[in-house]
N, C-alpha and C positions, 0 to 999 in steps of 0.2 A: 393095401398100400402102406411101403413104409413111410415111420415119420423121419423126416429131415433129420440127420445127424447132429444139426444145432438146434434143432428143437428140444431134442432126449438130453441135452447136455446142460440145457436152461434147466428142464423141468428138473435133472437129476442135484445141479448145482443146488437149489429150492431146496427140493427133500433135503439134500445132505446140511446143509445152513440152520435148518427146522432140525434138525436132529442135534446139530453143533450148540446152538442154544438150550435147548432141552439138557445134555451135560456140560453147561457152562463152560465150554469151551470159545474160543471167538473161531465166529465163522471167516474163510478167507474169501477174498474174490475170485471165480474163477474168470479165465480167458480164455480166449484159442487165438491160435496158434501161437506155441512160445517164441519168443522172438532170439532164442538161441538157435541158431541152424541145427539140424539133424535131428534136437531135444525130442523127445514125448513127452516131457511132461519139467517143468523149473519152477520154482518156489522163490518168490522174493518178500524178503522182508520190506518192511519201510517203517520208518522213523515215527516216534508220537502217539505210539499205540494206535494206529490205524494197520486195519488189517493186512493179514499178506495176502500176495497175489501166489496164485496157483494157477500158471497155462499148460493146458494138455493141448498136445495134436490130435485131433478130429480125422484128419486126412488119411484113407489107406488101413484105418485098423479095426479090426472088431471091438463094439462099442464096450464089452467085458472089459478089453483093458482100456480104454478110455475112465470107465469105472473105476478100477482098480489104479488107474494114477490121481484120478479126484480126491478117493479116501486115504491113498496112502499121501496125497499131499496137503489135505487135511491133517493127518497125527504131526507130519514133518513143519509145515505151515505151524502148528503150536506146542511145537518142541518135545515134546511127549516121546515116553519110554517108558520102557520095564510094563507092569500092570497097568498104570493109566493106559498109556497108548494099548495094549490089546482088548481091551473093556472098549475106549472108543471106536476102536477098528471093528472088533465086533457089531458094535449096535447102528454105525456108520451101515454096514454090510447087509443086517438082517434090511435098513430100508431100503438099501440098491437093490436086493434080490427081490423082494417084494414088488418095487419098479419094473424091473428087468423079467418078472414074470406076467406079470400084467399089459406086460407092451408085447409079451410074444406071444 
């Protein structure tokens, strides 16, 4: 039996948050559904150092890239580039694969 779409997206949201803290990164809130029409995936900032929000679409897609808009809006959510951002995207990855093995 599969698990719910919004179950894997809570648990994967967790792991990647537990991994965002581990390199001191702030972790963002994720959502669903973004409330831009069409979006996969929007990144909003918000004011006072609270964190940003990251919504991915759930709906219609293989849960890979549901992943792969989490992580990438994780690096994007805290602004990161050059070497920071591929160290985090990496270690972001090695946990989703680990997840994403585990659940198949």
């Amino acid at each position: 039996m599969d698990t719910p779409a919004t179950l894997r997206f809570a648990t994967m949201a967790r792991l990647l948050a537990d991994e965002c803290r581990r390199h001191g990164v702030q972790a963002p809130d994720f959502r669903s559904p973004p409330g831009l029409l069409g979006a996969d995936r929007t990144v909003r900032h918000r004011p006072g150092g609270q964190p940003a929000v990251v919504s991915v679409r759930l709906r219609s897609r293989p849960f890979a890239a549901v992943v792969a808009d989490m992580v990438e809006g994780v690096v994007a959510a805290n602004r990161l580039s050059g070497p920071q951002a591929s160290r985090l995207r990496a270690a972001l990855w090695s946990v989703a694969a680990g997840a994403l093995t585990a659940a198949a």
